[in-house]
Structures are given as C-alpha cells and as structure tokens.
C-alpha positions in Angstrom: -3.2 -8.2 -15.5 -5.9 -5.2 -14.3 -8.7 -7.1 -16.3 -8.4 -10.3 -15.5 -8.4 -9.9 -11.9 -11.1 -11.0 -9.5 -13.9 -8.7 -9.1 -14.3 -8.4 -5.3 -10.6 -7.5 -4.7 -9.2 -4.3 -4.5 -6.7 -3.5 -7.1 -4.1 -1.1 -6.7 -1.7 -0.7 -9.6 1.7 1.5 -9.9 2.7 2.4 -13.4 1.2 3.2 -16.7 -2.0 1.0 -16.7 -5.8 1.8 -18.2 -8.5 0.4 -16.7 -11.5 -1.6 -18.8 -12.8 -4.4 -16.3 -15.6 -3.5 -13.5 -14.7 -3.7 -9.7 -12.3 -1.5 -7.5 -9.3 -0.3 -9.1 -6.8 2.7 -8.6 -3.7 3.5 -10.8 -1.0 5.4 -8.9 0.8 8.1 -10.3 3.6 9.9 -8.4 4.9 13.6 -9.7 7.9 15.9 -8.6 5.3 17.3 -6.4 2.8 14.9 -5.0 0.9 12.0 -6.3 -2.8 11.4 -8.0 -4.8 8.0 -7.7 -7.7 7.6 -10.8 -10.2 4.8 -11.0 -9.4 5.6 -14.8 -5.8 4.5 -14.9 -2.5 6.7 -15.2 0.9 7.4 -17.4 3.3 6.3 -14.6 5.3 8.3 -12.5 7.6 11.3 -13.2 11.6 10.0 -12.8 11.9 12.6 -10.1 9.3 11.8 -8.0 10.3 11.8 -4.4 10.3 9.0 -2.2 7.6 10.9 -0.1 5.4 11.0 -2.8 5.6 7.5 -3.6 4.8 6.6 0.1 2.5 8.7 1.0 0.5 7.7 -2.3 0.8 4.0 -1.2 -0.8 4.8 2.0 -3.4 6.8 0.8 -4.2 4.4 -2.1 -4.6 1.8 0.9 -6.8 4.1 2.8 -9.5 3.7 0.0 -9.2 0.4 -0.5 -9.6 -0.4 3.4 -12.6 2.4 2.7 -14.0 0.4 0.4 -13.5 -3.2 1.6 -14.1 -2.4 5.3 -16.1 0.7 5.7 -18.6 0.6 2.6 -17.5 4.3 1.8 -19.7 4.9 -1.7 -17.0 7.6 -2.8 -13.7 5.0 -1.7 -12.0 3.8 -5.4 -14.6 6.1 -7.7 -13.0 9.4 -7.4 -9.5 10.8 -8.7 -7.3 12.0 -5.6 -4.4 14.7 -6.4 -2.2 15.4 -3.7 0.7 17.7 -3.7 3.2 18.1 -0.9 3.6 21.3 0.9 5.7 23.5 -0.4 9.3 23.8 0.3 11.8 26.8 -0.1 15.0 24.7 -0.6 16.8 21.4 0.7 18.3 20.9 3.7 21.4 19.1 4.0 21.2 17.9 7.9 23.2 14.7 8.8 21.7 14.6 12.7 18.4 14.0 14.1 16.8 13.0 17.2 13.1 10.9 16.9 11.4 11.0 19.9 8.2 8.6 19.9 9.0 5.5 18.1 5.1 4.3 17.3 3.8 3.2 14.3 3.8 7.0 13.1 7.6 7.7 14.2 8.8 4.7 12.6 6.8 5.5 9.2 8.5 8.6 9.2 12.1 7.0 9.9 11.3 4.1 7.3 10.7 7.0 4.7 14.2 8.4 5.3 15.8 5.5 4.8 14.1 4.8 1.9 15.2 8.2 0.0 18.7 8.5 2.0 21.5 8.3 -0.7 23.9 10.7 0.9 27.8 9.0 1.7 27.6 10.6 4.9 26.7 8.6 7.5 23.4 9.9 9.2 23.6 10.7 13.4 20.0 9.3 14.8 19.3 9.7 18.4 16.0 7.2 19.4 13.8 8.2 22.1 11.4 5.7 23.1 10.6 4.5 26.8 7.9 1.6 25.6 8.6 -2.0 24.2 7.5 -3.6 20.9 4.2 -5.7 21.8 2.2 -8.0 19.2 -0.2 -5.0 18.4 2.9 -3.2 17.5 3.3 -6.2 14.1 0.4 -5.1 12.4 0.8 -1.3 12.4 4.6 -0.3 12.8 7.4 -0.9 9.9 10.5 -1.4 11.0 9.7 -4.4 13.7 9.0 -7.9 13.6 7.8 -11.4 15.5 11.4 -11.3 17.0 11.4 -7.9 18.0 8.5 -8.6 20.6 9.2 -7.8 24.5 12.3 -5.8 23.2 12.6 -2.2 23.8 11.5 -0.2 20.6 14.4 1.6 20.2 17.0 -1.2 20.2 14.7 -3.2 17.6 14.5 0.1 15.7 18.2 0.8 15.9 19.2 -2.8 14.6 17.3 -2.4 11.8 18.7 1.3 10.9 22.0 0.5 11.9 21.9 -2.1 8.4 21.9 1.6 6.5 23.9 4.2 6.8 22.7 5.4 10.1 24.7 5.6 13.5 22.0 5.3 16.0 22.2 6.5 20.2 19.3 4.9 21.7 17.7 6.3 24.9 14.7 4.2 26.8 13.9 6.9 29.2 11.1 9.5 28.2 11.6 12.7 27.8 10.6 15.3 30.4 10.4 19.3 29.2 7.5 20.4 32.1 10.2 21.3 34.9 13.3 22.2 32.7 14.2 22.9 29.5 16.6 20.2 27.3 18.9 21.1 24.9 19.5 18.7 22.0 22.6 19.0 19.2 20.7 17.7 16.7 20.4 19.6 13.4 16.4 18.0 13.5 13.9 16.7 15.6 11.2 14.3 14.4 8.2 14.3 17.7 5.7 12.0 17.2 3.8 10.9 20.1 0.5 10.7 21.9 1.3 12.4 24.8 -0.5 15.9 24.7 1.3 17.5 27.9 4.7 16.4 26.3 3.6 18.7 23.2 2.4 21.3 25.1 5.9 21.7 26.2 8.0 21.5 23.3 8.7 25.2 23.5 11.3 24.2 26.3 13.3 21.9 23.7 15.8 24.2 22.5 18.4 23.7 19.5 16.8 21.4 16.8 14.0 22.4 14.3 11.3 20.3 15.0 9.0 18.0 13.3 6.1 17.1 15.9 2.9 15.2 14.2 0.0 13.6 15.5 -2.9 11.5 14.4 -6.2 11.6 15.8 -7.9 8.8 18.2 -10.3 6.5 17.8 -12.5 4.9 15.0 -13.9 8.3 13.6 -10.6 10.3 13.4 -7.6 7.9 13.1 -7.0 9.3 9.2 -6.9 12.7 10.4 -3.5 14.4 10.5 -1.7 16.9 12.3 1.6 18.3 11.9 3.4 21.4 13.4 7.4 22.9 12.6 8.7 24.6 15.5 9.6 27.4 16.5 6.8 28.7 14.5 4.0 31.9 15.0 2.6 30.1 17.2 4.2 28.5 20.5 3.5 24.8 21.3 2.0 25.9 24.7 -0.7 27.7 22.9 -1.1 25.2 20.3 -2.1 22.8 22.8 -3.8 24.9 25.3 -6.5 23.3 28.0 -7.6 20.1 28.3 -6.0 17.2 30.0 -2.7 16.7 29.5 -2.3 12.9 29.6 -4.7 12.7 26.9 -6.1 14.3 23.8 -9.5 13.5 23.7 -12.9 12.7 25.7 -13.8 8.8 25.3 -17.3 8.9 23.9 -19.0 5.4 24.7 -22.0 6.3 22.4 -21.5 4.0 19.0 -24.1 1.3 19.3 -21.1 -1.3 19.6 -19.7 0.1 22.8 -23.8 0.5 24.1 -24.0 -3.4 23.4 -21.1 -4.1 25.0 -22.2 -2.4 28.1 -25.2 -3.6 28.3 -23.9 -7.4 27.9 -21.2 -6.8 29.8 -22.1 -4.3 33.1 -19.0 -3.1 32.8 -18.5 0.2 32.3 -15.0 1.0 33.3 -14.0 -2.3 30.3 -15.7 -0.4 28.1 -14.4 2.6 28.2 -10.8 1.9 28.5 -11.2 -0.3 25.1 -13.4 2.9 23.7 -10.0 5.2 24.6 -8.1 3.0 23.1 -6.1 4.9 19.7 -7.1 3.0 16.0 -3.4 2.7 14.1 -3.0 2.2 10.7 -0.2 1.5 8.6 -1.4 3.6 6.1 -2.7 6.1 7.6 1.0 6.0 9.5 2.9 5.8 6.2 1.3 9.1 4.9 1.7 10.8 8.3 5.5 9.4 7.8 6.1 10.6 4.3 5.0 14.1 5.6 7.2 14.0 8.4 10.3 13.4 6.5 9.2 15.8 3.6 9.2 18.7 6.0 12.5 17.8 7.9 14.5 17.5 4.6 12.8 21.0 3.5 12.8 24.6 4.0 9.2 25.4 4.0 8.0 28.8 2.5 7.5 31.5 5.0 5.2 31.6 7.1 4.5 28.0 6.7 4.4 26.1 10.8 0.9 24.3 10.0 -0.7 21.8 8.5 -4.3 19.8 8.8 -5.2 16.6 6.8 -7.7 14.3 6.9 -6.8 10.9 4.2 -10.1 10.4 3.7 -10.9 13.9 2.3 -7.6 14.3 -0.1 -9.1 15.6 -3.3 
C-alpha cells in the first residue's frame, strides 16, 4: 500500500490511488488520448485508453523516477505531467510492415504492436537488422533475452513475434538507398536507426508510408525524441542535410568525467570513442516505441510529418 512504503523508493502506482505519505510517488492515469502522472494521485484510467498511452506513460513515469533517483532533478516526481498523443484523422487497417533497425527503439515500437494487436488476421512483418544481440542489448531492448546473446537480432526478434500472430521474413543484410532506390510491398515502414546517411536517403524507399524515429546521443540528449512520416513537406534529404553521414553528432569530451579520464588515462582516442558512445534507455525507448506505433496505425491530420520531444520536458 502507497503509505506504507519505504521512503527512499520510488513509487509508481497505476490505478485509482491518493497519495498521503512523504517521499517519491506518481499515480498513472491513462485517457483515450494520452496519459497524466500526479504526485497527488489519480482516478484510474479511461476503458479506452490505448495501449500507446499506457506505454508510453510507463516509460515516462520511469524517466522521472530514474530523474529523481539518479540524476537529483529537483522538478523529477513533484510536478503533474499530461501528455496527449498526436492527433490522428482515422485508423488504419494495414496487415504488412517492414522494421528496419531492430535496437532498443525498434523493438519498443514492435513490442507495442503486439501488445494492442487483436486483429484475426495474421500480421506480415519483414525484420531488417544486420547486427547481433550482445549483453548491452539485455538491459535496454524488450523482446530479447540471456539466450538470445551472439544471435542475430532479427532471428531472436522473429521467434519471439512469431508466438503472436505475426508471420515474420527476416533479412540480416542492411539496407542500402544511396546508389538505388528499393521498392518495398509493405503497407508500412517502421525506420529506426542511428545511421544518419541511411535517413538522409529514405526519399529513395518507395511504396510504404514510413515511420522513421530517432533519439538523441549521449548523456545530455538520450530523452530527446525525433520522429518523421514520410513522404511528408519536407524530403528526408533535406531533413538531414550536412554533416557527417556516419554519425549524428560531434563527440564533446568536455564533462569533467571524460577530462579525468583523460588525464588518468593519456588516452585520448579511449576516451573519445567511450564519449561517442549512444546512452539507451528502456524507457526512454518504450515512449519513443509507443509513438512509433501510434503513428503507423493512424492517419495523422494534414499537414502533420513532424514531431520533437524531449521526456524530460512533457508538461
């Protein structure tokens, strides 16, 4: 029970609960729309609250309990957060679609469709992936496990979709748009990876409607969000114009952690490959995900192609 928890552990409830005991708390409370998380406590959640809602709640209200616990954020737990999805036109109905990047973002996204699939008809998936599922891959991706480990992500991916109703065609190579354009059957496509100069060219992927999201790099932007419908007003090549295109950012060796690593260390070349590393989140992945598959089971509103979010600053 809320008040008979211990005080120094985050508490995240879902359902109608009020709040009287001191320490981090956060009711969730999902809506046909979206969600809201109080410090206060809530009613519970609407009966037709999507499955997006619900996940993309969870992994918000985890965001300010990690805020809280791990950064020290003053605002983490003591404000209300109301959220509402972006707006969609109408359903629809596809029964085929093609997920290229299987990371901890396009797996969040896939996990969320299988949550909220209810449909008799069995559902066409196409997995794109050329990496394998390493030990970093446990803590951050959903739909993997211990035994998964050395295995190519899109068999382990497929096995576990395959349990659903989901007929799954796996493909280990990557995908290549910057010499030729690729036509795909698929009703949908669902892009989620890192690599910038594969972005830049999704304008040469012709046939689906596409999801593509991103999350930023690194310690100060890995809860900021990114996501994109094509075709839109805007063409992928000019969405992503300039800069390198095997990477997305400059890697900034500045933080006093990285400076006292260097020093100890004289190596500078170590400590700026562990600098470039990305920071993945569940969470952070699980809202990103619930996004994704909001937007490919929707007709946005006109004029609707872009969106910007940072989990940290939902209000």
């Amino acid at each position: 029970r809320p008040a008979e928890r211990a005080h120094d552990v985050p508490l995240l409830v879902a359902g109608a609960t009020r709040f009287t005991a001191p320490g981090f708390a956060l009711a969730i409370e999902c809506t046909g729309i979206g969600f809201r998380l109080s410090p206060d406590g809530a009613r519970g959640s609407a009966d037709d609250a999507p499955v997006e809602a619900g996940v993309a709640a969870a992994g918000a209200a985890l965001n300010e309990a990690f805020q809280h616990a791990y950064a020290r954020a003053p605002l983490a737990g003591e404000r209300e957060v109301v959220f509402e999805l972006p707006a969609l036109d109408g359903a629809r109905n596809w029964t085929s679609a093609w997920t290229i990047g299987l990371g901890h973002l396009g797996q969040a996204a896939l996990w969320t469709i299988a949550l909220g699939y209810r449909s008799s008809a069995m559902l066409e998936l196409r997995l794109q992936d050329p990496d394998v599922v390493s030990t970093s891959s446990l803590s951050t991706c959903l739909l993997v496990g211990p035994a998964d480990v050395g295995a190519a992500k899109t068999k382990a991916v497929a096995r576990v979709l395959s349990r659903s109703r989901f007929r799954c065609a796996t493909v280990s190579d990557p995908l290549e748009l910057q010499r030729t354009a690729v036509v795909g059957t698929e009703e949908v496509a669902l892009v989620a990876v890192d690599n910038v100069g594969l972005r830049r060219a999704l304008d040469k992927l012709w046939g689906p409607s596409i999801v593509e999201a991103g999350i930023g790099d690194g310690a100060d932007s890995f809860t900021r969000i990114q996501l994109h419908l094509l075709p839109g007003s805007r063409l992928a090549r000019d969405i992503w114009a300039g800069g390198d295109s095997r990477a997305s950012r400059a890697t900034d060796v500045s933080k006093p952690a990285y400076q006292a690593m260097l020093a100890a260390t004289k190596d500078e070349c170590g400590t700026t490959l562990l600098a470039g590393r990305s920071v993945a989140t569940p969470f952070v992945g699980a809202f990103a995900g619930a996004l994704v598959s909001w937007l490919a089971r929707g007709r946005p509103r006109p004029g609707s192609c872009a969106w910007s979010f940072d989990v940290n600053a939902l209000g």
